[in-house]
VEXDREN-2710 file (C-alpha; in Angstrom, 1 decimal):
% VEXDREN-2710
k/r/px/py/pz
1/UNK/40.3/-40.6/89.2
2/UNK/41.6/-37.9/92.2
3/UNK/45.1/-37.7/92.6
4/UNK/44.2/-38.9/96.4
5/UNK/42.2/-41.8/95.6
6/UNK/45.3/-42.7/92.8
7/UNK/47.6/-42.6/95.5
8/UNK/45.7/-44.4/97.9
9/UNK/45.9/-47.4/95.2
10/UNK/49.4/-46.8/94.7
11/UNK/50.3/-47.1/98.6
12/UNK/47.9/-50.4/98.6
13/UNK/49.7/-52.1/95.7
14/UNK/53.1/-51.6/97.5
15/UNK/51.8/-53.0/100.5
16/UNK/50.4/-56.2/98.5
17/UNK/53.9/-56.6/96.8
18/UNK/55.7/-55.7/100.0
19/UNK/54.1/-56.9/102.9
20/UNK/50.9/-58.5/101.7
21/UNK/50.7/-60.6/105.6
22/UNK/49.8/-57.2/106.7
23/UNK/46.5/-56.4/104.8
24/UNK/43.1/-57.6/106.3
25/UNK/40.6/-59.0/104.6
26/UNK/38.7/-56.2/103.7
27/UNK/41.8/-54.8/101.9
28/UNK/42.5/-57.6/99.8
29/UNK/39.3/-57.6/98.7
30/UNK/39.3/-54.4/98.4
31/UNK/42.4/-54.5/96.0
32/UNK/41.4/-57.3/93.9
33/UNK/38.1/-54.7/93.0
34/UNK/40.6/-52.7/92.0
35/UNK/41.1/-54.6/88.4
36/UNK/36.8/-54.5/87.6
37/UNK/36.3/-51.2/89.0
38/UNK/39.3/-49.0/88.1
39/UNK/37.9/-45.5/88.8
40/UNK/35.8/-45.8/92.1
41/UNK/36.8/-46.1/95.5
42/UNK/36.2/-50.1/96.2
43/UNK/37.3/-49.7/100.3
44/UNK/33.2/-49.4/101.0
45/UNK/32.0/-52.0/98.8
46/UNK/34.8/-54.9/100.1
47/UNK/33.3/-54.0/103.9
48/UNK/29.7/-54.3/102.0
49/UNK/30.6/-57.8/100.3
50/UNK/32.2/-59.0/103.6
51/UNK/29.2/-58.3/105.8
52/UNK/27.0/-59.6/103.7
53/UNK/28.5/-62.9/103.0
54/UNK/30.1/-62.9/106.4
55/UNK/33.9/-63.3/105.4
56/UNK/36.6/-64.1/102.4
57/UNK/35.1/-67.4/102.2
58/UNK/31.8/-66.6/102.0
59/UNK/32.6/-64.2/99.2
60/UNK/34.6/-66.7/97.1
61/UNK/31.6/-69.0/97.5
62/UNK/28.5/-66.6/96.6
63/UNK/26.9/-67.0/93.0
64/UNK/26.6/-64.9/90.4
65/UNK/23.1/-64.2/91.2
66/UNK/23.9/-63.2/94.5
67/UNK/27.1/-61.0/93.9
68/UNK/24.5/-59.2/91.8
69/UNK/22.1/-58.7/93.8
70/UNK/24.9/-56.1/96.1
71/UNK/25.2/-52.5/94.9
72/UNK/28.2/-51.6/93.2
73/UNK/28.7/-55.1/91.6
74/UNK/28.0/-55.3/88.2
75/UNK/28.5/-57.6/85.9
76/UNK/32.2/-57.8/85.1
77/UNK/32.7/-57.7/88.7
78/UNK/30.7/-60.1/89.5
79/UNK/32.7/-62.4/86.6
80/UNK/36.0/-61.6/87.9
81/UNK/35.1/-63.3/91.7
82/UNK/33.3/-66.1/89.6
83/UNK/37.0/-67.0/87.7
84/UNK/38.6/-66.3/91.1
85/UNK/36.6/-69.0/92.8
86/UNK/37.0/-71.3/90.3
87/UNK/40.4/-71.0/90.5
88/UNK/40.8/-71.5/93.7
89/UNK/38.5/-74.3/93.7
90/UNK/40.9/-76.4/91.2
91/UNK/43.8/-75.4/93.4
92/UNK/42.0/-77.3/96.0
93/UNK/41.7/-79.9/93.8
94/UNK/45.0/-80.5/92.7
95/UNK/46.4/-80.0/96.5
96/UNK/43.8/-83.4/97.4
97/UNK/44.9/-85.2/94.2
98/UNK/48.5/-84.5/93.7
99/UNK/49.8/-82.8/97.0
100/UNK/48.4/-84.4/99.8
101/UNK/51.5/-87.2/100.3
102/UNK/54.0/-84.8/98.5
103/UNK/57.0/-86.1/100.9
104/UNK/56.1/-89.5/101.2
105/UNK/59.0/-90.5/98.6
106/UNK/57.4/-93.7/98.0
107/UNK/54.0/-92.0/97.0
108/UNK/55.8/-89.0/95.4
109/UNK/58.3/-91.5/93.4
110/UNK/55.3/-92.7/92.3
111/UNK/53.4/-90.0/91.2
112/UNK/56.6/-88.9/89.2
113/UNK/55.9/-91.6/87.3
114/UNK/52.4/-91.3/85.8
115/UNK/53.6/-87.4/85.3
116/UNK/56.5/-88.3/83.4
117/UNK/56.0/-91.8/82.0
118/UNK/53.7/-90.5/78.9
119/UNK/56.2/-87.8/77.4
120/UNK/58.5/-89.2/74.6
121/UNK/61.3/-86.2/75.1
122/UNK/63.2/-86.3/77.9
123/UNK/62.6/-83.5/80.4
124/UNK/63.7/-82.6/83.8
125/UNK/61.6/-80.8/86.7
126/UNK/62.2/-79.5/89.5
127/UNK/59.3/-79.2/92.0
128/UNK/59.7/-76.7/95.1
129/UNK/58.6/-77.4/98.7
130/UNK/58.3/-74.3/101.7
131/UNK/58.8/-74.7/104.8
132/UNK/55.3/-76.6/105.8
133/UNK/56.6/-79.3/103.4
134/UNK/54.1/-77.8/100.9
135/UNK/54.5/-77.9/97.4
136/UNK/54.9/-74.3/95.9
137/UNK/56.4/-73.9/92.4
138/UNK/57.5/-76.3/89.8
139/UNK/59.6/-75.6/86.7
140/UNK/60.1/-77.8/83.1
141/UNK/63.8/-77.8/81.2
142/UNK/63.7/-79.6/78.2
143/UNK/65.8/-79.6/74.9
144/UNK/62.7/-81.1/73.4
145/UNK/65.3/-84.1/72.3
146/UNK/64.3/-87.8/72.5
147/UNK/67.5/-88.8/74.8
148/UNK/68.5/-85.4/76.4
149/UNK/67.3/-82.4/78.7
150/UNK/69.3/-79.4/79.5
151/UNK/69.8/-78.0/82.6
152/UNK/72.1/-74.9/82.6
153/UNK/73.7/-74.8/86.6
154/UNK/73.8/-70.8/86.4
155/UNK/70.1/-71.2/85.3
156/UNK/69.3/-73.4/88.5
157/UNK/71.3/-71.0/90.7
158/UNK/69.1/-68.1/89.9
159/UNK/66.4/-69.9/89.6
160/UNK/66.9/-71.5/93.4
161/UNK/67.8/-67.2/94.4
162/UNK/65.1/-65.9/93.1
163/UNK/62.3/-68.8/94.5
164/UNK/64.4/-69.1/97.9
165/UNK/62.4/-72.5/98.5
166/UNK/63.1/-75.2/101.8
167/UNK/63.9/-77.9/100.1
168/UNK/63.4/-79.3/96.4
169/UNK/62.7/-82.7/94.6
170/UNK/64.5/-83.3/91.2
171/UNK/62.6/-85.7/88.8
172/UNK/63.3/-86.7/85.0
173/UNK/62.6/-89.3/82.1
174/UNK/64.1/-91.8/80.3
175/UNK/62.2/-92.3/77.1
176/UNK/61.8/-95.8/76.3
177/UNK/64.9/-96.2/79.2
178/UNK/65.5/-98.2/82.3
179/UNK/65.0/-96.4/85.1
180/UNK/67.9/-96.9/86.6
181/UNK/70.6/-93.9/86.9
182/UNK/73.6/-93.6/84.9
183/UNK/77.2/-92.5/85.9
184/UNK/76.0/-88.9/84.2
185/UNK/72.5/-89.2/86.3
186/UNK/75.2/-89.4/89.2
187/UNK/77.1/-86.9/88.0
188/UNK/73.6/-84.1/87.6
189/UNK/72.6/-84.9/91.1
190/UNK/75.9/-84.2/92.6
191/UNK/75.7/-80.7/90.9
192/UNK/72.1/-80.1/92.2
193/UNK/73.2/-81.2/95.8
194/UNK/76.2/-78.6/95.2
195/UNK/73.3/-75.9/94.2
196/UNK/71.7/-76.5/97.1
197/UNK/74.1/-76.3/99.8
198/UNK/74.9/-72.8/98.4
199/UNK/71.5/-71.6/99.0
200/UNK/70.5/-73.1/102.0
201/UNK/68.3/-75.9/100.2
202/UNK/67.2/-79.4/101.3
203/UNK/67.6/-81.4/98.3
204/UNK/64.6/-84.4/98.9
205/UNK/65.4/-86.5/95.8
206/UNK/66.1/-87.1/92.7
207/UNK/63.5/-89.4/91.0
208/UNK/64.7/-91.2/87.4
209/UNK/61.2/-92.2/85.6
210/UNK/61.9/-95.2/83.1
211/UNK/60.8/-98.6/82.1
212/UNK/59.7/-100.5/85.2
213/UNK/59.3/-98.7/89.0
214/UNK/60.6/-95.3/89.2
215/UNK/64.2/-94.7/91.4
216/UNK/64.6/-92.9/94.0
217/UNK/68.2/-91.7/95.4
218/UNK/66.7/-90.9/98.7
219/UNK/64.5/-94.2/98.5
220/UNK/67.8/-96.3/97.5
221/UNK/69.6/-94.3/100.0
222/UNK/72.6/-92.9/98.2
223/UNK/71.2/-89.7/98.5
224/UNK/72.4/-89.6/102.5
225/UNK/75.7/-90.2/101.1
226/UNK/75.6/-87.4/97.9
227/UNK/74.4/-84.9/100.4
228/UNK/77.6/-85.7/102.7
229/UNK/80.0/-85.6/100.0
230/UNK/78.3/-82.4/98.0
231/UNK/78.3/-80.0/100.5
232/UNK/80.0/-77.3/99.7
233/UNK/81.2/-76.8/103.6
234/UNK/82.6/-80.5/103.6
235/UNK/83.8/-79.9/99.9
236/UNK/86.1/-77.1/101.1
237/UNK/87.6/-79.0/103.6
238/UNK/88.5/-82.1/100.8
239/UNK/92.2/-82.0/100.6
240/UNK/92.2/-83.9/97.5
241/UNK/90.1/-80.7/95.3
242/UNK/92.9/-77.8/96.3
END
C-alpha cells in the first residue's frame, strides 16, 4: 500500500472515531471495506455497491449471490456484509422484543423480572438510556455470591463519565428473596441518585426482582422523594451534613 492511499485510511479512521455524523454513506461503506480488502482503494467500489443496490439498506439486504456477482467483491467480502446484516438484523430484533416499552416502568419492571428471576447469584445492572429514551448500553456487577453483588461507587462514577448517558435504570435480584427493598437497598439507591446528580443523570428507577411482582422505587413513588433528598445541589445546602 502507497503512503497516499495509507494516509487516506488514516485521515478516514479519525473521522469515524471523531466525527463519524459527518461521513456519507459511501464513506462508511467505504471504511467498513477497509477490514476485507486491506490493500486496495475501496472509495470506487462502495459508489459501485451503492448504485447498484440503490442505498445502505439495500446493501445490508443483498445476498451472497448477489454481492458476488459485483466486481471487486470476493468472497470474504461478501461474508463480512453477510455477518454485518445479520447483526443488524438481531439488533432489530431485540429493539421489537425487549426495547420497544423500555420507559414504561410497569412494562420495564416487568421485563426485569423474567431477566433476572432465573439467576441464583445476585447481580446488579445497570441499563443506559440516551436522549430519545432509547436504550444504549447495559453493564453486569456481580460477586458471583448467592446473597450479595458489588458495586464499587468510584467504579459507577467512571463508568457514568465515560458512557455520559440521559438517564439510567438500576435493577437487581434477590435469590430466593422478597422483593421488597431493604434498609441497605435504600441505602444503594441513595448512592446511585448521588452518582447521578454529579453527572447530569436522570436516575429512572431502581427495580428489586424477588419472590412475587418485582418493585419499583419510581412505581411505588419514593423515588420522587430519593431524588429530592440525593441531589447533591440540595445536599449542599442540608445544614445538618456540615
Amino acid at each position: 500500500m502507497d503512503q497516499t492511499h495509507a494516509g487516506h485510511r488514516q485521515r478516514m479512521l479519525v473521522r469515524l472515531l471523531e466525527h463519524r455524523e459527518s461521513l456519507n454513506d459511501h464513506e462508511l461503506l467505504e471504511i467498513l471495506l477497509f477490514f476485507s480488502i486491506p490493500r486496495v482503494n475501496t472509495n470506487e467500489l462502495a459508489h459501485t455497491l451503492l448504485s447498484s443496490f440503490q442505498n445502505l439498506d439495500g446493501v445490508m439486504r443483498a445476498s451472497y449471490e448477489q454481492l458476488l456477482s459485483i466486481n471487486g467483491i470476493g468472497k470474504n467480502t461478501a461474508m463480512h456484509i453477510l455477518c454485518l446484516q445479520e447483526v443488524l438484523r438481531r439488533i432489530k430484533g431485540v429493539e421489537k422484543e425487549e426495547r420497544r416499552d423500555a420507559l414504561n416502568m410497569r412494562n420495564f419492571s416487568e421485563w426485569a423480572a423474567s431477566h433476572l428471576s432465573a439467576l441464583t447469584t445476585e447481580v446488579v445492572e445497570i441499563f443506559f438510556f440516551n436522549n430519545h429514551q432509547e436504550m444504549c448500553f447495559t453493564r453486569r456487577f456481580t460477586d458471583n455470591c448467592f446473597d450479595e453483588a458489588s458495586v464499587n461507587a468510584e467504579e459507577i462514577n467512571k463508568l457514568f463519565a465515560s458512557q455520559r448517558p440521559h438517564a439510567v435504570i438500576v435493577a437487581h435480584n434477590h435469590p430466593d428473596g422478597a422483593s421488597a427493598p431493604s434498609d441497605q437497598d435504600d441505602m444503594f439507591t441513595a448512592q446511585i441518585q448521588v452518582i447521578c446528580s454529579l453527572h447530569g443523570i436522570l436516575l429512572y428507577d431502581h427495580i428489586i426482582v424477588g419472590t412475587g411482582k418485582p418493585y419499583s422505587y419510581n412505581l411505588s413513588g419514593r423515588l420522587d422523594t430519593i431524588r429530592e433528598n440525593f441531589n447533591i445541589n440540595n445536599l449542599s445546602k442540608r445544614k445538618d451534613l456540615m
